[in-house]
Predicted model as a PDB file, atoms N, CA, C, CB and O in Angstrom, pLDDT in the B-factor column:
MODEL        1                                                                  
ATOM      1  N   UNK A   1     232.493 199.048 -10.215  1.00 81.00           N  
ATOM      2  CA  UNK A   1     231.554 200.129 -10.437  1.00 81.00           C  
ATOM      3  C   UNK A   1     230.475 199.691 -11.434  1.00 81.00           C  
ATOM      4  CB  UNK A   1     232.290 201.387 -10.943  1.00 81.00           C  
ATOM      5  O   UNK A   1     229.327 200.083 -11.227  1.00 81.00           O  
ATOM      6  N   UNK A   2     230.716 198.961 -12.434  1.00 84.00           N  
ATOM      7  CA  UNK A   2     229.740 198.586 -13.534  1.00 84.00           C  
ATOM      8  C   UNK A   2     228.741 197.727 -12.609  1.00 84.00           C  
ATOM      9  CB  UNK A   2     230.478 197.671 -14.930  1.00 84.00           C  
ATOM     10  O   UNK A   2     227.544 197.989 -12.494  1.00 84.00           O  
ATOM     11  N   UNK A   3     229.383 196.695 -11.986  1.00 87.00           N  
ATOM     12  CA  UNK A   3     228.220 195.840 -11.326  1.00 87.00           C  
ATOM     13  C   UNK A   3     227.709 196.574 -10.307  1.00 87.00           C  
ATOM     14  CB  UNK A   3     228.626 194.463 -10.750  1.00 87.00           C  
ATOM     15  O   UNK A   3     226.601 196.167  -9.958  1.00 87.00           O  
ATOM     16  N   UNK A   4     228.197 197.693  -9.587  1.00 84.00           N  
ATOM     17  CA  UNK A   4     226.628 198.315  -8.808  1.00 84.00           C  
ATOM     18  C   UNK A   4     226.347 198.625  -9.768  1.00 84.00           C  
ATOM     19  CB  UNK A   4     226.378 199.507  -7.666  1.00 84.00           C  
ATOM     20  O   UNK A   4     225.671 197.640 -10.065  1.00 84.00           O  
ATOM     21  N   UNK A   5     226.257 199.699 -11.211  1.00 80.00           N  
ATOM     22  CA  UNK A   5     225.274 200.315 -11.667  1.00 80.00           C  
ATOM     23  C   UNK A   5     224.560 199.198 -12.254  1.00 80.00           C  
ATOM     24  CB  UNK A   5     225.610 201.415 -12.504  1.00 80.00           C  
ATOM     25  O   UNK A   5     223.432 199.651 -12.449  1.00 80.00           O  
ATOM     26  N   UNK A   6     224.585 197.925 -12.667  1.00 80.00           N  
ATOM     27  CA  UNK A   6     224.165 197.118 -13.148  1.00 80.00           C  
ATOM     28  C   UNK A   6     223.199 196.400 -11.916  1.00 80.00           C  
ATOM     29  CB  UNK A   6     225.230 196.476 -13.808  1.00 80.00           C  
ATOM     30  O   UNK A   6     222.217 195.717 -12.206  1.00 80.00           O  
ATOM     31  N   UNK A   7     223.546 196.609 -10.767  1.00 79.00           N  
ATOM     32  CA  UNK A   7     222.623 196.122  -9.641  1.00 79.00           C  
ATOM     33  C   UNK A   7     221.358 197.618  -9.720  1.00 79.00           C  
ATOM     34  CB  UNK A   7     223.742 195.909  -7.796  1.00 79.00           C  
ATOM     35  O   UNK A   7     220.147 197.670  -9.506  1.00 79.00           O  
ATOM     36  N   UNK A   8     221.927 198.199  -9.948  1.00 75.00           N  
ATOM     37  CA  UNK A   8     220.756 199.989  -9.349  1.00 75.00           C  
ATOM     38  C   UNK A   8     219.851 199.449 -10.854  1.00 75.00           C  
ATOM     39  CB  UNK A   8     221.961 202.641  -9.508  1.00 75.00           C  
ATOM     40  O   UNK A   8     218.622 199.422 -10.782  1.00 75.00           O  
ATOM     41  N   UNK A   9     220.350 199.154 -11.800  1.00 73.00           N  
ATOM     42  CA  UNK A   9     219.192 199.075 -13.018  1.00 73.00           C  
ATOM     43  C   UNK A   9     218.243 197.987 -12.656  1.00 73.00           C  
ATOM     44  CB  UNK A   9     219.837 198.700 -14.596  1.00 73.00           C  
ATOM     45  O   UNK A   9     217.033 198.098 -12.851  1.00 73.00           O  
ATOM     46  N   UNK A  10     218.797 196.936 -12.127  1.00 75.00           N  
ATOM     47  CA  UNK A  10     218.055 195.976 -11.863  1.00 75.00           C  
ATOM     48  C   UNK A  10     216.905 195.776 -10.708  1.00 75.00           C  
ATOM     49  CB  UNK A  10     218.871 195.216 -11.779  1.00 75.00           C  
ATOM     50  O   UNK A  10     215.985 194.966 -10.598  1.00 75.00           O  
ATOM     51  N   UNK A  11     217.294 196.713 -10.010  1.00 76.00           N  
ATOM     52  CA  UNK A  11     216.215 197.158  -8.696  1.00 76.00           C  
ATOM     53  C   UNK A  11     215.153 197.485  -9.356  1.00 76.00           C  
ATOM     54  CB  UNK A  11     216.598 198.462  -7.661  1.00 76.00           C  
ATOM     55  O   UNK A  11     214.043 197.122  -8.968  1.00 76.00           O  
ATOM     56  N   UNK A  12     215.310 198.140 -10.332  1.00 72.00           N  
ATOM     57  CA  UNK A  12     214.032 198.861 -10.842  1.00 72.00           C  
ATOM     58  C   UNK A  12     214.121 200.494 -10.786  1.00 72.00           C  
ATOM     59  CB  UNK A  12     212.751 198.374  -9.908  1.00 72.00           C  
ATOM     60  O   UNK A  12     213.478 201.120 -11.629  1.00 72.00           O  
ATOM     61  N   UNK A  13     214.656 200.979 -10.120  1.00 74.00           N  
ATOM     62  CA  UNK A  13     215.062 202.588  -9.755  1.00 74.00           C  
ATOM     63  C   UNK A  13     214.910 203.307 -10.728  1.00 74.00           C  
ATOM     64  CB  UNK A  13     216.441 202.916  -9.333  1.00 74.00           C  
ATOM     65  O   UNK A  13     214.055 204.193 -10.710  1.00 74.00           O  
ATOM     66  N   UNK A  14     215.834 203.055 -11.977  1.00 77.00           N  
ATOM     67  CA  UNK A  14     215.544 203.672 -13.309  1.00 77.00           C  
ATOM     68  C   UNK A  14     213.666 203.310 -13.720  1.00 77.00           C  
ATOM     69  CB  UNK A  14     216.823 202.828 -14.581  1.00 77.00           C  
ATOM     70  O   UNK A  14     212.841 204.164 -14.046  1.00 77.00           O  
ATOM     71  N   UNK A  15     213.461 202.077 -13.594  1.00 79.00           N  
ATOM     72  CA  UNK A  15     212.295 202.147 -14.513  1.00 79.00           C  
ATOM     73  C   UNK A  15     211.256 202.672 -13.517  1.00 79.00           C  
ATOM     74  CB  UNK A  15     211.872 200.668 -15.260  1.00 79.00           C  
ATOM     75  O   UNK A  15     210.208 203.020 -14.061  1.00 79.00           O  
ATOM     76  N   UNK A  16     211.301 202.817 -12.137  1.00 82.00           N  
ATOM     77  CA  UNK A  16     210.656 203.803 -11.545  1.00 82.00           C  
ATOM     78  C   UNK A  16     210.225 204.824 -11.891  1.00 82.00           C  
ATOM     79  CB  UNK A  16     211.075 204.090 -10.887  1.00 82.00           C  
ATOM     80  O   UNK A  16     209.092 205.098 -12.287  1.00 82.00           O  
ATOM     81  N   UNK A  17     211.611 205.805 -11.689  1.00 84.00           N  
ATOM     82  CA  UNK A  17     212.183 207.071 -12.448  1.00 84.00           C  
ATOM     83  C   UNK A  17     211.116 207.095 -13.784  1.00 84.00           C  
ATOM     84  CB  UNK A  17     214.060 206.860 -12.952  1.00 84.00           C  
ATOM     85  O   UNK A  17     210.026 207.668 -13.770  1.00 84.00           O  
ATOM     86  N   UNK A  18     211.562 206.502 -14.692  1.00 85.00           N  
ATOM     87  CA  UNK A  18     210.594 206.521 -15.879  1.00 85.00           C  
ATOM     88  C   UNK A  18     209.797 206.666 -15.694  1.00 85.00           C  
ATOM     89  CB  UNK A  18     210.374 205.798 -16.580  1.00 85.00           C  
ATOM     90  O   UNK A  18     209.335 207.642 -16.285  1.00 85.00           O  
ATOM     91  N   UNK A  19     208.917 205.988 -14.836  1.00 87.00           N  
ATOM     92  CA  UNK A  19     207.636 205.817 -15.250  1.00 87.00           C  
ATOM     93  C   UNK A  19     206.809 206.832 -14.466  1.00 87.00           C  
ATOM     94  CB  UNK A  19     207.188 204.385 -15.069  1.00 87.00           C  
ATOM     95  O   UNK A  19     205.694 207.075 -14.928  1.00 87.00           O  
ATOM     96  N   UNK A  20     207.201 207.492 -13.299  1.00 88.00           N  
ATOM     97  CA  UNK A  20     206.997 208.564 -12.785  1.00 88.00           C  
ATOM     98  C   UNK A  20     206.937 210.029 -13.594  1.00 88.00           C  
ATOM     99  CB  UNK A  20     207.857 208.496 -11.919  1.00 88.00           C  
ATOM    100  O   UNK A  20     206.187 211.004 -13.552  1.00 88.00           O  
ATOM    101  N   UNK A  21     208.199 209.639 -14.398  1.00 92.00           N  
ATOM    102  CA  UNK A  21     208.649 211.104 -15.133  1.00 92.00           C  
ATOM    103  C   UNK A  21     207.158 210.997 -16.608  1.00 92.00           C  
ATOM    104  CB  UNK A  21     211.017 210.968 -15.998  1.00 92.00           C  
ATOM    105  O   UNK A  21     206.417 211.906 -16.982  1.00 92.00           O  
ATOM    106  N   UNK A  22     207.210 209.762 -17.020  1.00 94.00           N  
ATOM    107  CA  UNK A  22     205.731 209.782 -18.505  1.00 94.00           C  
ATOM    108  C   UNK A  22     204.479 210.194 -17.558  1.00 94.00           C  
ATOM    109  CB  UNK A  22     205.199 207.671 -19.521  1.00 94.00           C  
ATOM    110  O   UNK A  22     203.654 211.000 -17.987  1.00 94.00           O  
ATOM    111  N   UNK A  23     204.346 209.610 -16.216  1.00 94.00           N  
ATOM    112  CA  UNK A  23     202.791 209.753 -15.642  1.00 94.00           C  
ATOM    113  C   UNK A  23     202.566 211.178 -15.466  1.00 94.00           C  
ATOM    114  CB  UNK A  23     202.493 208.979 -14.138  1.00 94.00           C  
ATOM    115  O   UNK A  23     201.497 211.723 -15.743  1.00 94.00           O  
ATOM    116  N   UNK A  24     204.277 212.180 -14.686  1.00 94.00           N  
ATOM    117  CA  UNK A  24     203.834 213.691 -14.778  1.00 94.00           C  
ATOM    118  C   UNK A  24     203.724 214.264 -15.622  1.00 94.00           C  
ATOM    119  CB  UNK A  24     204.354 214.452 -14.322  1.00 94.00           C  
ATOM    120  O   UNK A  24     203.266 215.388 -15.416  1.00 94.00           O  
ATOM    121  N   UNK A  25     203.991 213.965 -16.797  1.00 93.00           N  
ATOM    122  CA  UNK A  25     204.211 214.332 -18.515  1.00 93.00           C  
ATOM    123  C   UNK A  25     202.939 214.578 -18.723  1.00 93.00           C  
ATOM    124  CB  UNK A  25     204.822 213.108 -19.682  1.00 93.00           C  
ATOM    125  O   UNK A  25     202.446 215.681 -18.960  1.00 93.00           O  
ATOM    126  N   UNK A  26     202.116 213.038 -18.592  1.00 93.00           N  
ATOM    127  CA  UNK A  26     200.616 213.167 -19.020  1.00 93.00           C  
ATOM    128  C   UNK A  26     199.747 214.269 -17.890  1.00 93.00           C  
ATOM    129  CB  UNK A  26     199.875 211.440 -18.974  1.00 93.00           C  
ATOM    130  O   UNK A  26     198.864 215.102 -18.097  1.00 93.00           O  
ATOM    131  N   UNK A  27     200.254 213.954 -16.995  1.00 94.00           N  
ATOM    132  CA  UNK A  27     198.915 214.745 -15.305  1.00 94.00           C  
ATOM    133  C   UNK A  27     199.348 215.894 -15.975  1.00 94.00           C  
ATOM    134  CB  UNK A  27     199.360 214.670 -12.887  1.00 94.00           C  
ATOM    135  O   UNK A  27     198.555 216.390 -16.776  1.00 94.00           O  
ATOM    136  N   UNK A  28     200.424 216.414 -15.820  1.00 94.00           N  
ATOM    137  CA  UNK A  28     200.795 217.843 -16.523  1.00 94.00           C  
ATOM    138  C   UNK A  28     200.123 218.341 -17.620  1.00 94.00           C  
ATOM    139  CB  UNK A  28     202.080 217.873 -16.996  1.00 94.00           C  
ATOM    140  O   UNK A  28     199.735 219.508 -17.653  1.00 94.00           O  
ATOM    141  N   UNK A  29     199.899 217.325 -18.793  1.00 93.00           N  
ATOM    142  CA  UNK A  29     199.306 217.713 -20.246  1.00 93.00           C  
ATOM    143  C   UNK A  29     197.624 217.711 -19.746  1.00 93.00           C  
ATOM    144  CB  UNK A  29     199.768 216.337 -21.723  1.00 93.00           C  
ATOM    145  O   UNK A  29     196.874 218.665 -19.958  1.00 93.00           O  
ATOM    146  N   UNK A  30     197.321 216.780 -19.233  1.00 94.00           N  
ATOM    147  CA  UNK A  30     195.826 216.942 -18.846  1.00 94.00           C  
ATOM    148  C   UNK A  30     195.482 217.982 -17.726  1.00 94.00           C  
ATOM    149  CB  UNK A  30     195.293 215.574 -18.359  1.00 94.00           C  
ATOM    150  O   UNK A  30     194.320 218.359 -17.575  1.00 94.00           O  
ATOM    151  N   UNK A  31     196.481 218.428 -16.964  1.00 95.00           N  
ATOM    152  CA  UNK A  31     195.793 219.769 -16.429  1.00 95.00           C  
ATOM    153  C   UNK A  31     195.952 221.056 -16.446  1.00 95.00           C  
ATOM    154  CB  UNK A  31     195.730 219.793 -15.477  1.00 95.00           C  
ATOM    155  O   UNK A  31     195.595 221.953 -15.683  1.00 95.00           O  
ATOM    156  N   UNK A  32     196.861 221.011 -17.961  1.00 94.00           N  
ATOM    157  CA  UNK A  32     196.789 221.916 -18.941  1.00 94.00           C  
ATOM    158  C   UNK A  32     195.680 222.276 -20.023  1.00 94.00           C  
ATOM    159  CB  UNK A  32     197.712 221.647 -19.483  1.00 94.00           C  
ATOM    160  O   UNK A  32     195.345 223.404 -20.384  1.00 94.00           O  
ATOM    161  N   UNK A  33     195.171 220.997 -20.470  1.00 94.00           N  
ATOM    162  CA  UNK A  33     193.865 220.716 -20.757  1.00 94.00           C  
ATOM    163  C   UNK A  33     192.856 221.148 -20.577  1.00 94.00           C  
ATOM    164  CB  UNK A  33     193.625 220.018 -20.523  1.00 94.00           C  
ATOM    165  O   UNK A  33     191.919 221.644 -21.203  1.00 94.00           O  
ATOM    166  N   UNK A  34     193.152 220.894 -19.575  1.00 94.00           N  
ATOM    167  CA  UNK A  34     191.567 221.363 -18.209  1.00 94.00           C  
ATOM    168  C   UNK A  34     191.111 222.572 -18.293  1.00 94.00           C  
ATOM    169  CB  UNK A  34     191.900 221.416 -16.395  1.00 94.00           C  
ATOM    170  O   UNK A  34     190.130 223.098 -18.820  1.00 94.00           O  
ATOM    171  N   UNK A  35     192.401 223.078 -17.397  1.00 91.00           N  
ATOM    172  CA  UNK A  35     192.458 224.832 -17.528  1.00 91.00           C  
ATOM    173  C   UNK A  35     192.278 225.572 -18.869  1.00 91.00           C  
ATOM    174  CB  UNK A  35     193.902 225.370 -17.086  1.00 91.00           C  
ATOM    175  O   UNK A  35     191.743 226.657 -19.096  1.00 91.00           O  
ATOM    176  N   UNK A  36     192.592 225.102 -19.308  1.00 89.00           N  
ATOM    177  CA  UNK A  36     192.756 225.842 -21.422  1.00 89.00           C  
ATOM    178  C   UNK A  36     191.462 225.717 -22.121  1.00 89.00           C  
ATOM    179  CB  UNK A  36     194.004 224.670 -22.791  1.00 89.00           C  
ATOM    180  O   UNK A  36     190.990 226.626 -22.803  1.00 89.00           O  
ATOM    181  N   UNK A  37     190.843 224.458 -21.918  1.00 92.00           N  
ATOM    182  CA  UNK A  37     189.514 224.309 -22.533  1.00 92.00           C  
ATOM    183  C   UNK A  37     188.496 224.288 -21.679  1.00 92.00           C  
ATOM    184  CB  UNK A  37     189.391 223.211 -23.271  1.00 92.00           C  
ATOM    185  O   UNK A  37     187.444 224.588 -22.244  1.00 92.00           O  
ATOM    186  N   UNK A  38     188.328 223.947 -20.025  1.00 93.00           N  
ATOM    187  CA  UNK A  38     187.335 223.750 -19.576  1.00 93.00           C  
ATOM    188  C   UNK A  38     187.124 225.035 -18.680  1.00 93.00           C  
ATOM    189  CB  UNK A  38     187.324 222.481 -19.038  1.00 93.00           C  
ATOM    190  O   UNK A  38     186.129 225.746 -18.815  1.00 93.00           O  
ATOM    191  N   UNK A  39     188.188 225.309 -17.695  1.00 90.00           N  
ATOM    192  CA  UNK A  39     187.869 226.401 -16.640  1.00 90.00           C  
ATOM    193  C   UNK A  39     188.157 227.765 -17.545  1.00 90.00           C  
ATOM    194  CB  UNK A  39     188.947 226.275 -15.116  1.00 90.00           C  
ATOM    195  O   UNK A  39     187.471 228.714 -17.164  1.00 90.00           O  
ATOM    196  N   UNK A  40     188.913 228.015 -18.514  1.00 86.00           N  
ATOM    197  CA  UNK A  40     189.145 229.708 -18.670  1.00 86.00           C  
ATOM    198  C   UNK A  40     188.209 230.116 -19.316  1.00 86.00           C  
ATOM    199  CB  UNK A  40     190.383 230.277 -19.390  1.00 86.00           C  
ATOM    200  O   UNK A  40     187.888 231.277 -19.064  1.00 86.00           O  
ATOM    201  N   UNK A  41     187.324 229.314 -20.474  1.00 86.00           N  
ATOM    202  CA  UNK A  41     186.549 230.093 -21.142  1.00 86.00           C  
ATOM    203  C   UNK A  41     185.185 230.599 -20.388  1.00 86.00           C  
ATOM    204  CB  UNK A  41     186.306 229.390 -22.319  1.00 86.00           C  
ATOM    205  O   UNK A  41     184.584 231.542 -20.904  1.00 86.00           O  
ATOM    206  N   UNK A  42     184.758 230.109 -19.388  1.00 88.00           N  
ATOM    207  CA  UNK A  42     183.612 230.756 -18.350  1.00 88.00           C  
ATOM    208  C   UNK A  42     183.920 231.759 -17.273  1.00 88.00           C  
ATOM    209  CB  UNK A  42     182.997 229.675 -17.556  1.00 88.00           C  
ATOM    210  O   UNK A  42     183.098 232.432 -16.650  1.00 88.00           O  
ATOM    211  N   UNK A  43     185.371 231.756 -17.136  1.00 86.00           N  
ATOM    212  CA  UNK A  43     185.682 233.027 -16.476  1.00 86.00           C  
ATOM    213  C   UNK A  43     186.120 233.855 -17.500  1.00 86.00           C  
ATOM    214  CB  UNK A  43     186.699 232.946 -15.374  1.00 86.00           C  
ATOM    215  O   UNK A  43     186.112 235.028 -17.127  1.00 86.00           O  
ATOM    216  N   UNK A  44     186.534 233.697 -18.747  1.00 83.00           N  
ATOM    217  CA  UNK A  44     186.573 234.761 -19.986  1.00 83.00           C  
ATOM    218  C   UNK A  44     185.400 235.769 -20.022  1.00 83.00           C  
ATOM    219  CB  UNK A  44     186.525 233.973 -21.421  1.00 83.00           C  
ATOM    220  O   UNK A  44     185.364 236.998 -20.082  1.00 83.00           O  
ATOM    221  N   UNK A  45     184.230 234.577 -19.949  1.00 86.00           N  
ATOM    222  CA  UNK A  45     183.301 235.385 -20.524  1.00 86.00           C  
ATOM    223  C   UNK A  45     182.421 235.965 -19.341  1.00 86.00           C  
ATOM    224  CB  UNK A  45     182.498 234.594 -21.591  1.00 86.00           C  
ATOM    225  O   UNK A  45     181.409 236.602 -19.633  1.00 86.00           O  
ATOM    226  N   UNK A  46     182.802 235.749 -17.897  1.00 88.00           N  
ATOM    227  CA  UNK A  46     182.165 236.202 -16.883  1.00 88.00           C  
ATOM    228  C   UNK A  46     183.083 237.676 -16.904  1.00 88.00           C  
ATOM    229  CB  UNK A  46     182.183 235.128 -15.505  1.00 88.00           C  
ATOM    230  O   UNK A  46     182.287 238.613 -16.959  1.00 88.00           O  
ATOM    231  N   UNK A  47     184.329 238.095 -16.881  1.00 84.00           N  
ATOM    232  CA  UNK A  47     185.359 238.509 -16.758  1.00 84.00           C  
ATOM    233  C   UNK A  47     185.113 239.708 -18.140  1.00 84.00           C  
ATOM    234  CB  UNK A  47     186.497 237.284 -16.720  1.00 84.00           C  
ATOM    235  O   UNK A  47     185.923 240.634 -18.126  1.00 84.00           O  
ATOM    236  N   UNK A  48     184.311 239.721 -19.018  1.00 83.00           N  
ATOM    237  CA  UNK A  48     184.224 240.758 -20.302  1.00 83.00           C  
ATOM    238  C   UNK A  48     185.651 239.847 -20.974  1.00 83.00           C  
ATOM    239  CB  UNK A  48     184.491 242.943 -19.852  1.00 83.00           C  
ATOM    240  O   UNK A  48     186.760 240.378 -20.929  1.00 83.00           O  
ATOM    241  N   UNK A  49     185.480 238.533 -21.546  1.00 77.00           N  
ATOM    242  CA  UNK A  49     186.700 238.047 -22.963  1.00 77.00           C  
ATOM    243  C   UNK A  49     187.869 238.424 -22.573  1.00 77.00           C  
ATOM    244  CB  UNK A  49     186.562 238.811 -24.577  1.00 77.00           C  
ATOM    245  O   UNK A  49     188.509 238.523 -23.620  1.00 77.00           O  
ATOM    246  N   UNK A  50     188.806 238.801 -21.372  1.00 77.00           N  
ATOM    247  CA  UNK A  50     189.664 239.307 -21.071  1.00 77.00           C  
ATOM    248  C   UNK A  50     190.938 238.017 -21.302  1.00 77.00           C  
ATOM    249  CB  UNK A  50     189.305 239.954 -19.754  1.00 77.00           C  
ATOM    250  O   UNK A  50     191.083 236.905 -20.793  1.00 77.00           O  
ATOM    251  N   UNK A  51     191.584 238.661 -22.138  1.00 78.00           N  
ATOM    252  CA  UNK A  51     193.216 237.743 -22.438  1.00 78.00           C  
ATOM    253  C   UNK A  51     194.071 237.855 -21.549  1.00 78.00           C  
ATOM    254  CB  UNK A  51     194.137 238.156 -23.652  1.00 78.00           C  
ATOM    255  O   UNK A  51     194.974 238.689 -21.484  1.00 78.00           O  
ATOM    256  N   UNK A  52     193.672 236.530 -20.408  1.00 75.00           N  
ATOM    257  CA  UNK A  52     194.757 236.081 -19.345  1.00 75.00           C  
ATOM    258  C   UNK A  52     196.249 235.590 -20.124  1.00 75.00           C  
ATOM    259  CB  UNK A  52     194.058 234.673 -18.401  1.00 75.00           C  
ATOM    260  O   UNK A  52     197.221 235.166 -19.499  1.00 75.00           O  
ATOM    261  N   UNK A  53     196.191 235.742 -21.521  1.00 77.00           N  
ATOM    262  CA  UNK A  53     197.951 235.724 -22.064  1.00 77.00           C  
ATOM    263  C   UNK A  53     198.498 236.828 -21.645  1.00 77.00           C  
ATOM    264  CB  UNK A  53     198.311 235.720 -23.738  1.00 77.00           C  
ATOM    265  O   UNK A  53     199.485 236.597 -20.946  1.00 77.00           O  
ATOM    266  N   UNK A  54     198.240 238.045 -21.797  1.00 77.00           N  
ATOM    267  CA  UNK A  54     199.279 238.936 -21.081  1.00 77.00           C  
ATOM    268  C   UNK A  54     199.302 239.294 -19.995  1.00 77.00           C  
ATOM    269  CB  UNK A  54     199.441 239.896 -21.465  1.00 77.00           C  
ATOM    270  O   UNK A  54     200.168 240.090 -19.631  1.00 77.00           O  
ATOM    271  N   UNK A  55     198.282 238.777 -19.082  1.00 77.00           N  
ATOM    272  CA  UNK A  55     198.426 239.521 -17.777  1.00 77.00           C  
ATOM    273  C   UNK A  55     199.751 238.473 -17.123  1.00 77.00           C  
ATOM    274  CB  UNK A  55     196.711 239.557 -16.728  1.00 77.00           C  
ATOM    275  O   UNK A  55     200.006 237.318 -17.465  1.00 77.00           O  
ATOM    276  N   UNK A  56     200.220 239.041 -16.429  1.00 78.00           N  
ATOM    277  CA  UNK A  56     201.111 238.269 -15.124  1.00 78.00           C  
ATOM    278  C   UNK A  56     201.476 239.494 -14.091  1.00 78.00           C  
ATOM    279  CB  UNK A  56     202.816 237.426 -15.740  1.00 78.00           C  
ATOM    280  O   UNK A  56     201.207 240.684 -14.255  1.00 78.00           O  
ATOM    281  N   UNK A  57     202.147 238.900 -13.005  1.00 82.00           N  
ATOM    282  CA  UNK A  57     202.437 239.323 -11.517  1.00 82.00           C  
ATOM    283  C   UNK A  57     204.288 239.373 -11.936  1.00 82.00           C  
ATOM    284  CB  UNK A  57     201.748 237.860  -9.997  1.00 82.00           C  
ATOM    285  O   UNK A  57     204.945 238.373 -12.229  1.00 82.00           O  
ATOM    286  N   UNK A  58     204.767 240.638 -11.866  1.00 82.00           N  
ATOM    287  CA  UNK A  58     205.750 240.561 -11.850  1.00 82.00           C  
ATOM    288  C   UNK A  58     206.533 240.150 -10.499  1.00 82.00           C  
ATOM    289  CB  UNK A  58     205.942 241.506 -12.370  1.00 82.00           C  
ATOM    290  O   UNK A  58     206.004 240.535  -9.456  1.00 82.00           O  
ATOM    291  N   UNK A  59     207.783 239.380 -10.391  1.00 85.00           N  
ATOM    292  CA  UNK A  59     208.549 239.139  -9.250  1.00 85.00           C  
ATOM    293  C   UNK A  59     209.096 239.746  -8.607  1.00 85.00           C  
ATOM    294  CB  UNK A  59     209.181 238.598  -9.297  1.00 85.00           C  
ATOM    295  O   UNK A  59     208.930 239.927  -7.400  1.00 85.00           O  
ATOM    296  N   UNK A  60     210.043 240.278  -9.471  1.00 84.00           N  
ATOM    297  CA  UNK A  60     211.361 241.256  -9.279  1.00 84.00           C  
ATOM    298  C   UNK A  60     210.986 242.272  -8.753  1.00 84.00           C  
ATOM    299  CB  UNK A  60     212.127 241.709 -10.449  1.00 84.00           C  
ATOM    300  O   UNK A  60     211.643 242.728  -7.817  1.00 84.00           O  
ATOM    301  N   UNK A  61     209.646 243.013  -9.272  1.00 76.00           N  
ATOM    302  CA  UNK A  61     209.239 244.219  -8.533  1.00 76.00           C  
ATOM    303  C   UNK A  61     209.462 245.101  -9.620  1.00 76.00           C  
ATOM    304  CB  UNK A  61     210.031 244.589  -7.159  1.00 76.00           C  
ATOM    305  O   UNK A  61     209.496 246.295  -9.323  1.00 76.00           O  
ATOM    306  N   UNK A  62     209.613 244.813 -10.738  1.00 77.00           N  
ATOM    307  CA  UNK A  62     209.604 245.726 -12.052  1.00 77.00           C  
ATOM    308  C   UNK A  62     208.314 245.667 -12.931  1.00 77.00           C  
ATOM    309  CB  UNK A  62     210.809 245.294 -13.009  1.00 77.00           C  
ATOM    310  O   UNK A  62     207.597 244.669 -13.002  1.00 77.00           O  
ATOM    311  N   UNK A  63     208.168 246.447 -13.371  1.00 68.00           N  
ATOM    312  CA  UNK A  63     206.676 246.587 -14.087  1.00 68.00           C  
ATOM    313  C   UNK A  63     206.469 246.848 -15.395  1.00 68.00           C  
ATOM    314  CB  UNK A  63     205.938 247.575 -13.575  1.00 68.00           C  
ATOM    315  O   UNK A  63     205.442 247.401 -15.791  1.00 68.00           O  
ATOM    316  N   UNK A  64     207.757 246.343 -16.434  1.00 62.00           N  
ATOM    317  CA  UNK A  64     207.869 245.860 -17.431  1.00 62.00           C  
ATOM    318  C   UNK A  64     207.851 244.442 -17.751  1.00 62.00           C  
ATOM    319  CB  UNK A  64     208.676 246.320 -17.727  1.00 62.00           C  
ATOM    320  O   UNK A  64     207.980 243.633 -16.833  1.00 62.00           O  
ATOM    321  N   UNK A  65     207.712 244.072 -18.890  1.00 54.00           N  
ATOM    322  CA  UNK A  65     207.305 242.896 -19.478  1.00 54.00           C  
ATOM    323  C   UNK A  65     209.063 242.481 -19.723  1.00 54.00           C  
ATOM    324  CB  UNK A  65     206.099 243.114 -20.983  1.00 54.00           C  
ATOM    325  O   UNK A  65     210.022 243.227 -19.528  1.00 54.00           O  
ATOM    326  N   UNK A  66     209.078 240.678 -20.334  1.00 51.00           N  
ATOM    327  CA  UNK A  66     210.412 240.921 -20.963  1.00 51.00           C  
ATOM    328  C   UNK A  66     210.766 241.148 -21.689  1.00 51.00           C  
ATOM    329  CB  UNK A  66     210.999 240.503 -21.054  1.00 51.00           C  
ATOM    330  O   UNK A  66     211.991 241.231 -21.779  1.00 51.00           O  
TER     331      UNK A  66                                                      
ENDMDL                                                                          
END                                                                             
């Protein structure tokens, strides 16, 4: 058992894995970015300054907050 997992590390699989998981880390942080500083504040201010923090679409079908 040690020498397959010692063959699966050596394929590269893990450092795949890795390096997939830091690249969505960053795409994720930068198109958080985006949205936060570039697209909301021109629909803020088209919109009357309106705070898209509290709005949401409930799921459940309840129309309280949590």
């Amino acid at each position: 058992m040690l020498k397959e997992f010692r063959d699966f590390l050596i394929k590269g699989n893990v450092i795949d894995i890795t390096v997939g998981f830091i690249f969505s880390a960053a795409f994720a942080t930068l198109i958080k970015s985006l949205v936060t500083n570039i697209t909301m504040p021109p629909i803020r201010l088209l919109l009357g300054r309106v705070d898209f923090s509290q709005l949401f679409i409930s799921l459940d079908g309840n129309s309280s907050s949590c």
